[in-house]
N, C-alpha and C positions, 0 to 999 in steps of 0.2 A: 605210570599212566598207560592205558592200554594203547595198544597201537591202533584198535579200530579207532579210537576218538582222534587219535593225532593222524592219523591217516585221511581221516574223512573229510573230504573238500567241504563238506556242509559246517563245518564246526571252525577249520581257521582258513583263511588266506594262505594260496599259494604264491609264493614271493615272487613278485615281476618289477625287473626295475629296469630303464634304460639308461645308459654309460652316454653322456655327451662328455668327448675328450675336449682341453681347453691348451691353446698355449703355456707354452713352460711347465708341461707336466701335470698339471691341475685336470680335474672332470666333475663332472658335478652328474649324481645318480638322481633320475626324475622316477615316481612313483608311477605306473602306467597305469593304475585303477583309479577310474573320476570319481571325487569326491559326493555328488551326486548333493539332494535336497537337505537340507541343515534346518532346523527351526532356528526360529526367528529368534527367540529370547528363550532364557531357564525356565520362566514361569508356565513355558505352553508343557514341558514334561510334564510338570505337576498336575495343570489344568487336564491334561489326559488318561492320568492316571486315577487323578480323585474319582474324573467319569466312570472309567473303562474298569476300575479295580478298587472301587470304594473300600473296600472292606480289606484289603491287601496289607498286612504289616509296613510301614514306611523306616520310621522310626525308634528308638528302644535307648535305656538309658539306666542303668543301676538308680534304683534308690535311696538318696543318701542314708548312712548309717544312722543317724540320727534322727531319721522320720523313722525308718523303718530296722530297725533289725538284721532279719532275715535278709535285709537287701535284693525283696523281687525287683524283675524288669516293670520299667515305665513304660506301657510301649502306647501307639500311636499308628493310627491306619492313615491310608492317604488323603480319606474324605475327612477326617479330623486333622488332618497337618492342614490339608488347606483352608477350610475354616475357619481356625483359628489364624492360618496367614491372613486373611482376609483383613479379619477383625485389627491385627497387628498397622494393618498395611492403613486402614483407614485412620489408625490411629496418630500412623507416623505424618496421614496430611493433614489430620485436625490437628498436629503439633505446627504447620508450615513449612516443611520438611522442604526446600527447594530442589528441582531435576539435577544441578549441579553440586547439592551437598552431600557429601558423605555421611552413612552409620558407622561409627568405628564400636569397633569391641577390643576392651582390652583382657578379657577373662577366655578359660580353657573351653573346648569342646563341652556342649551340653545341648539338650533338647532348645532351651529357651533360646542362645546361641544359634542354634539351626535354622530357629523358625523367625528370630529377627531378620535374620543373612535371607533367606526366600520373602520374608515381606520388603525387605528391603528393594531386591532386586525386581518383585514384581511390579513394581507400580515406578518404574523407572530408573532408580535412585544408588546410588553405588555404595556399596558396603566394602569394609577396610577391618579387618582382624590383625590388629599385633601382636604379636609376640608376649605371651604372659609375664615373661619373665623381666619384661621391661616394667612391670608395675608391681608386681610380685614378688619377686627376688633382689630387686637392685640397692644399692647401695645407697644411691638417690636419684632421682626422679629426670633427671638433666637430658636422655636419652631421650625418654617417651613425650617430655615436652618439647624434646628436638622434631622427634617425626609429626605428632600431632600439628603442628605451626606449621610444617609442610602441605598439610590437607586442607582441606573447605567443610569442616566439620558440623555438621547439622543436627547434631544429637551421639550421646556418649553411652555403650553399656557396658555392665559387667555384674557377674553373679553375685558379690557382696561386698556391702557398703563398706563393712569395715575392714574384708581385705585389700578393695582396692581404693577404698577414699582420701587416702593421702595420695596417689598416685593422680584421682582427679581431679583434686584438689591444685596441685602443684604444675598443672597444664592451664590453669585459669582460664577454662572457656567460658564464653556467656553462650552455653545452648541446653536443653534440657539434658538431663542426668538418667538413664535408662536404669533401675538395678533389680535386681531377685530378689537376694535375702539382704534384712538388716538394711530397710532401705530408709529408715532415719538416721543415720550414720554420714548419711549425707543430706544436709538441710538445701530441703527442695525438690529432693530428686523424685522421680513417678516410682511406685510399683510397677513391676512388670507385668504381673497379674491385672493390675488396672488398662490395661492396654487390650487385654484377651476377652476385656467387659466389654470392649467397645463394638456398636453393630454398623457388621461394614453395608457402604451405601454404592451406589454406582457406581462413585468417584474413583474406586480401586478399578474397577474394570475399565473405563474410562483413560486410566494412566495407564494400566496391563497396555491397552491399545495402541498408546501412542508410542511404544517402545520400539526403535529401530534394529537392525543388528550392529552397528554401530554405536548405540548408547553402550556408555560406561558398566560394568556387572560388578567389577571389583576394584579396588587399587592395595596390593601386596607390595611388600618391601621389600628389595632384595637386601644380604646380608650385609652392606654398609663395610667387607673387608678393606675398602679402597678410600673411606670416607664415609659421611653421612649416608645412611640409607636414601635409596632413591625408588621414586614411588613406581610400580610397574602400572600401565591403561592396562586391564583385562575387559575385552568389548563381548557384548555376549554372542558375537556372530564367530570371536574367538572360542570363548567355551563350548557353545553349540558344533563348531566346525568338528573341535577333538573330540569330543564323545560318539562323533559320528566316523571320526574315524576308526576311532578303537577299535565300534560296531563292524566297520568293514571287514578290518583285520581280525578280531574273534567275532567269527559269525557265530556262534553259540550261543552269544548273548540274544541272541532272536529268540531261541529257545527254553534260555536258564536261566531265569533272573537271578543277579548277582545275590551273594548275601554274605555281608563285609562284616567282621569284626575290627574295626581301627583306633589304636588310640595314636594315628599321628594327627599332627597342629592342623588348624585352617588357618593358621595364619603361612602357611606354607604353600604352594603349589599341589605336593605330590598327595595332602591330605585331604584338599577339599578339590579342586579341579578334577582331580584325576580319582580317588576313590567316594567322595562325597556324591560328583557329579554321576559316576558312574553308577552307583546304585539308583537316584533318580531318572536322569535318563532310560534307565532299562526295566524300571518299576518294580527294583528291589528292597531287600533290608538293608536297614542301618544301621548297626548295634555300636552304639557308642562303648567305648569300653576307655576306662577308667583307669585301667594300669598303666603302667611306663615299663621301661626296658631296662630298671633299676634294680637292686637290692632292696627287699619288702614292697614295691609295686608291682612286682611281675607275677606273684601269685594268684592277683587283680585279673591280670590276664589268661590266664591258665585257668583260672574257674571261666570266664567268659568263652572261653575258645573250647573249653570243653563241653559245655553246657550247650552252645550255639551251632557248633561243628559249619562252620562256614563253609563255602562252597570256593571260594576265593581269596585268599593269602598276601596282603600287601603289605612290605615293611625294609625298614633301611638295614646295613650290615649290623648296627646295634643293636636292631632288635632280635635278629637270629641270634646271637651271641647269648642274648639274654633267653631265649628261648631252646636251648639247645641241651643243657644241663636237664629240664626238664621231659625234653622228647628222649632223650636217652638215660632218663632215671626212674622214667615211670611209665611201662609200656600200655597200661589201660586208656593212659592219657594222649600216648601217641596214637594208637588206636580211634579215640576219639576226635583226633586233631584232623585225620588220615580219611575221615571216613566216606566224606562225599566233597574232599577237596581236587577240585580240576587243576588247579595253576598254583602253585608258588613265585613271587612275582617281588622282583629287589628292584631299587632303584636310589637316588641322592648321592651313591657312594657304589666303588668297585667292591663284587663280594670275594672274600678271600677263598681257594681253593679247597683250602681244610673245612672250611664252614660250609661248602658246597659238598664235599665228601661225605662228612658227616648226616650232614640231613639226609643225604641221598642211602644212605645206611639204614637211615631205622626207617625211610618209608619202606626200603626191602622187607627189611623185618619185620613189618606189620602190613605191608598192603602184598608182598612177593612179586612189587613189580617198582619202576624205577619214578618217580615224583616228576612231573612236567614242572621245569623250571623256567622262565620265561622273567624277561628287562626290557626295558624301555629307556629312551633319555628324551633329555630335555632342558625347558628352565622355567623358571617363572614367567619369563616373554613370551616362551610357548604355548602355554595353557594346560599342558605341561607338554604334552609328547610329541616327540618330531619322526622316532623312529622306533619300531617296535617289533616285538619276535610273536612269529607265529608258527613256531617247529619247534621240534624237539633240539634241545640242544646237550652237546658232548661236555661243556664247562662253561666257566664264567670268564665275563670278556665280549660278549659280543653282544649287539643293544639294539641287534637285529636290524631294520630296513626301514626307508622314507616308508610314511602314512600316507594314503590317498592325498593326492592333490599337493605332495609337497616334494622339494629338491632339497636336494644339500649340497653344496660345493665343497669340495678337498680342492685346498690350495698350497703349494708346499711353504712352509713355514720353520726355520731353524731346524732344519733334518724332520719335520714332522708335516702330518695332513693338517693344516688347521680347515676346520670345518664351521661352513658357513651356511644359512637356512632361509628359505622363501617357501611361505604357504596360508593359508588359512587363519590357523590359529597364532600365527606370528604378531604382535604385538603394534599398534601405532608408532608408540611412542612414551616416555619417560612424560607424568603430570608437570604442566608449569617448567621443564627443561628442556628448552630446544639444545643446549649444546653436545647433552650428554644421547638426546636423541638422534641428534646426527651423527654423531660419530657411532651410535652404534650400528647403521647400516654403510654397506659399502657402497658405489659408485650405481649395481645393479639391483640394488633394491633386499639384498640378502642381509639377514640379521648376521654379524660378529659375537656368537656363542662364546668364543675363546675357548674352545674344547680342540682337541686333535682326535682324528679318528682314521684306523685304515682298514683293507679290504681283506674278509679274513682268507681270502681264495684270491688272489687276482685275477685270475683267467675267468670266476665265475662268481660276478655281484651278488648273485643271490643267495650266495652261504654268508651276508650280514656282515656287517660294520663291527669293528673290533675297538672300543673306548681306546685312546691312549693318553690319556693326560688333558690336562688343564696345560699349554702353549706357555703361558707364563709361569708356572712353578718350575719349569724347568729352569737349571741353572747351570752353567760350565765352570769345570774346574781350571787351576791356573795350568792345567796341561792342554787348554783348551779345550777339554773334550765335552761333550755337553750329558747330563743325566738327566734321564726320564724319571723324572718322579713318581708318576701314576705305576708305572711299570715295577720300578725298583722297590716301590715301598708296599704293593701287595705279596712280592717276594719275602720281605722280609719279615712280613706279618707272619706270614704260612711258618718260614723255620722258627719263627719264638714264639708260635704256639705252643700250650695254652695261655702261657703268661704273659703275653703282650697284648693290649684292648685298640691302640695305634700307636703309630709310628708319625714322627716328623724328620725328614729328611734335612742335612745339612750342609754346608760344604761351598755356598758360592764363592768364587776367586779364593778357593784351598785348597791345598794340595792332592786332597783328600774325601770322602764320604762322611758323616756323622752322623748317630742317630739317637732323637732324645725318644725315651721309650718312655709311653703312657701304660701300666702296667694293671692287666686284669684283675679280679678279685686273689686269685691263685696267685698271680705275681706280689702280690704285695705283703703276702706271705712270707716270701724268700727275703734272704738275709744276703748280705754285699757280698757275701764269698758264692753263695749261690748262685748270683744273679751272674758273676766272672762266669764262673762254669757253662751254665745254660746260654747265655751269650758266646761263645768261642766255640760250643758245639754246634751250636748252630749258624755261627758265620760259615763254620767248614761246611758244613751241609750246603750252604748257600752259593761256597765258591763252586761247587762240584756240578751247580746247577748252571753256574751263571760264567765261570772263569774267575780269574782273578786279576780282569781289570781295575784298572783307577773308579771309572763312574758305576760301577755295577759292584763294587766289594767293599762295605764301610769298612774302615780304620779305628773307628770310636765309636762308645754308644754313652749314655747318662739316662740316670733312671730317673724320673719325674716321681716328686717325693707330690704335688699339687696337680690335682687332677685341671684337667683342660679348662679354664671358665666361660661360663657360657655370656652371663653379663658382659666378658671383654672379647667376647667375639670368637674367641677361641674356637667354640664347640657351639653349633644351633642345637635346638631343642629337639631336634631331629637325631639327633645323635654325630654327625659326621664332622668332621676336624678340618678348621679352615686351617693350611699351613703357613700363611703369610700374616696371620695373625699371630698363630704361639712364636713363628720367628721372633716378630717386632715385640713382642712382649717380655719374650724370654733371651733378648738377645746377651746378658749378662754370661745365662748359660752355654749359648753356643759360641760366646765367644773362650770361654773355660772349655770348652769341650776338645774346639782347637787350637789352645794354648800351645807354643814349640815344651812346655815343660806340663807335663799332664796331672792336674789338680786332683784336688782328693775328687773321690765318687766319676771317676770317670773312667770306663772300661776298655785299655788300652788293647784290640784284637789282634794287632801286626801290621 
């Protein structure tokens, strides 16, 4: 990245924060830049941009293969997205749509998708995307009929009858049935298309009006590791607030309109709040892109990201992973990937150091200067971001600074900061559950993240907040001593590279460290005697780095013959490893792992 861009006061925020210290060692960092004017609701982007930039690319979408071939872009300006919202939006109140029912969608990213979710929210009404794989993939249906009977469902979409009609089926709702393709597959249900026939009348504008910043924009799920998924309120005074922050924090966007290649979920935070939003709010592109971070889907994305050359980079540690093999095996393509890219930008998950080395390698190799890599954190209650980087950074680990208008409190917590949040985009409350609502804030009104975080300078706030874990995955062993799991298990990625994809840490009340290894494409390759070998070269690498204490130096490792499953929680569709779930799942193994007599397939280190 050049240095005049990162230099230039015009393009990011220079980092100001204020230090209030607290009894018993705690402080809480306040952001000293005001938040300033927010719009009211998501709709007035839109309504601004349709005016101001009719004709502006908005949207875009591969063709499916079986209309077309060739598979050109679908694309879509802004004066055509909102028209046809329009059309949508009157259609959802000639159905009776009531202010407090929800649109659920249970199908992937797509145009149709997009433009329900903005007519949705334009005429007051709160839209809810699940998780595909709750209707697509499962086993059976028990899941998506759990969360749906959580909502006030007013109407059901999804792209085809007959991939997800048993899934609607088996939620028995009485409200209309929304679909794309194949939409006899389900008796009764609308065409979608018939909905884009309909001529909108005042009535949309009418509802656009009565929209408060307090009406409901969305309700997302969080991942149900603890129990049933629970509904997040996202109010649009929420969404509006963080997009306006961002804007604070990259002043650029004043200047560049974004232009995103994503194939992450909207049924997640980090895909539609935070990259969906952000190309509307700044009245960019939005190229839906169709690949995943898989085996035969990534090539999906590789033609998209070379064809499009985005200007902006959003993606979790899987998807670099997946992306990697090809920036460094095809340099026309890294060249194309490179070319008018400002920001590289990770978040959901800590990136590993090798996978930050790496990339930082071939954009040398093709741009002769070093790649602006830039994080953010957050959650779902957030909207997503609470704190974000606006420098140049030396590695991975730090998740940068409060956003306008927002605090964060470190409080000491089991040897750790646990960090706690007040702002803007912070959340009401949990749909329909006061108890789980209260307890998620403290005494002062601060959201309970359950994240740890510390100061990566302490003499000087402004070199950014350094991620350290999740408070609760950490666990001490019977020598008391407590392990950092965020810490220890990005360590141990980096030495069993390339062949390790993650790591699940083991060990509570053991004598000991254990580690069940999820093994890359490369790793699964290797044969038992192999895996001995590469595992003991690489603890010793480890110990050199770290010592060879009890909570820092595993004892055992087991290789996961079953990749992480996403139906049981294991792994979201995001790519990232909840680790209290493959515990409870797998607890057969970790209990073999630390057997006093060590069972076949377990790699005994020392």
């Amino acid at each position: 990245m050049p240095k005049s861009f990162m230099n230039n006061p015009a393009n990011l925020a220079t980092p100001h924060v204020i230090r209030e210290e607290l009894p018993g060692g705690g402080f809480i960092l306040h952001c000293a830049e005001p938040l300033g004017p927010v719009a009211r609701c998501i709709g007035q982007w839109l309504e601004q941009w349709a005016s101001e930039t009719p004709n502006a690319l908005y949207l875009a979408e591969r063709s499916p293969a079986e209309r077309s071939p060739s598979g050109p872009w679908i694309k879509l300006t802004y004066r055509e997205v909102r028209d046809k919202v329009g059309a949508i939006a009157q259609s959802l109140l000639d159905l009776g749509l009531q202010p407090h029912e929800t649109v659920v969608c249970l199908s992937d990213n797509s145009i149709d998708h997009a433009l329900l979710m903005l007519a949705t929210m334009h005429i007051g009404r709160p839209f809810t995307t699940v998780s595909s794989a709750y209707s697509r993939l499962a086993r059976d249906f028990t899941k998506i009929a759990s969360i749906v009977g959580q909502l006030p469902v007013g109407a059901v979409y999804a792209a085809d009858g007959q991939v997800y009609g048993p899934a609607i089926r088996a939620c028995g709702l009485a409200c209309p049935v929304i679909l794309s393709d194949n939409v006899d597959a389900v008796p009764g249900a609308l065409g979608f298309a018939e909905l884009l026939g309909t001529r909108e009348t005042p009535q949309v504008m009418q509802a656009f009006e009565a929209i408060t910043p307090a009406t409901h924009a969305k309700y997302l799920l969080t991942s149900g590791s603890t129990g049933k998924p629970k509904v997040v309120i996202n109010t649009h005074r929420m969404l509006c607030a963080n997009q306006q922050q961002m804007r604070l924090s990259w002043k650029f966007l004043d200047n560049e309109k974004p232009v995103i290649v994503s194939w992450l979920p909207w049924s997640h935070t980090f895909g539609t709040n935070h990259n969906f939003n952000m190309a509307l709010c700044n009245g960019g592109s939005f190229y839906i892109d169709e690949g995943r971070p898989i085996p035969g889907q990534m090539e999906k994305s590789i033609r998209n990201l070379r064809e499009v050359q985005p200007n902006l980079y959003f993606n979790v540690p899987k998807g670099f992973d997946a992306l990697l093999p090809f920036l460094e095996g095809d340099r026309g393509f890294a060249s194309d990937f490179f070319a008018r890219l400002r920001c590289i930008f990770y978040a959901a998950a800590a990136l590993p150091q090798v996978v930050w080395e790496r990339v930082e390698d071939v954009a040398r190799s093709v741009k002769g200067n070093d790649v602006w890599f830039a994080s953010a954190w957050g959650a779902t209650e957030t909207s997503p971001v609470v704190t974000n980087v606006s420098w140049m950074l030396s590695g991975p680990g730090c998740i940068g600074l409060p956003v306008a208008g927002t605090s964060v409190k470190f409080l000491p917590n089991q040897g750790k900061l646990e960090m706690r949040v007040k702002g803007p985009q912070v959340f009401p409350g949990y749909l329909n559950d006061e108890v789980h609502s209260a307890e998620a804030f403290d005494d002062h009104g601060y959201y309970r993240i359950g994240d740890a975080g510390r100061l990566a300078d302490e003499d000087d706030p402004g070199k950014g907040i350094v991620f350290n874990g999740r408070v609760a995955e950490d666990f001490k062993l019977t020598t008391g001593t407590w392990v950092s799991v965020g810490t220890l298990r990005l360590k141990v990625i980096d030495v069993l590279s390339p062949h390790v994809q993650d790591v699940v840490l083991t060990g509570h009340d053991q004598d000991h460290v254990g580690l069940l290894l999820f093994p890359s494409p490369s790793g699964k390759a290797l044969a038992h005697e192999q895996w001995v070998r590469h595992v003991h070269d690489a603890m010793a690498r480890l110990r050199e780095i770290t010592g060879t204490g009890s909570s820092h130096s595993p004892r055992r490792a087991m290789v996961m013959a079953e990749p992480p499953s996403l139906e049981d929680g294991e792994i979201t569709d995001k790519g990232y490893i909840n680790q209290r779930s493959v515990l409870a799942r797998r607890s057969a193994q970790v209990a073999a792992l630390h057997a006093p007599v060590p069972q076949s397939g377990v790699i005994v280190i020392g």
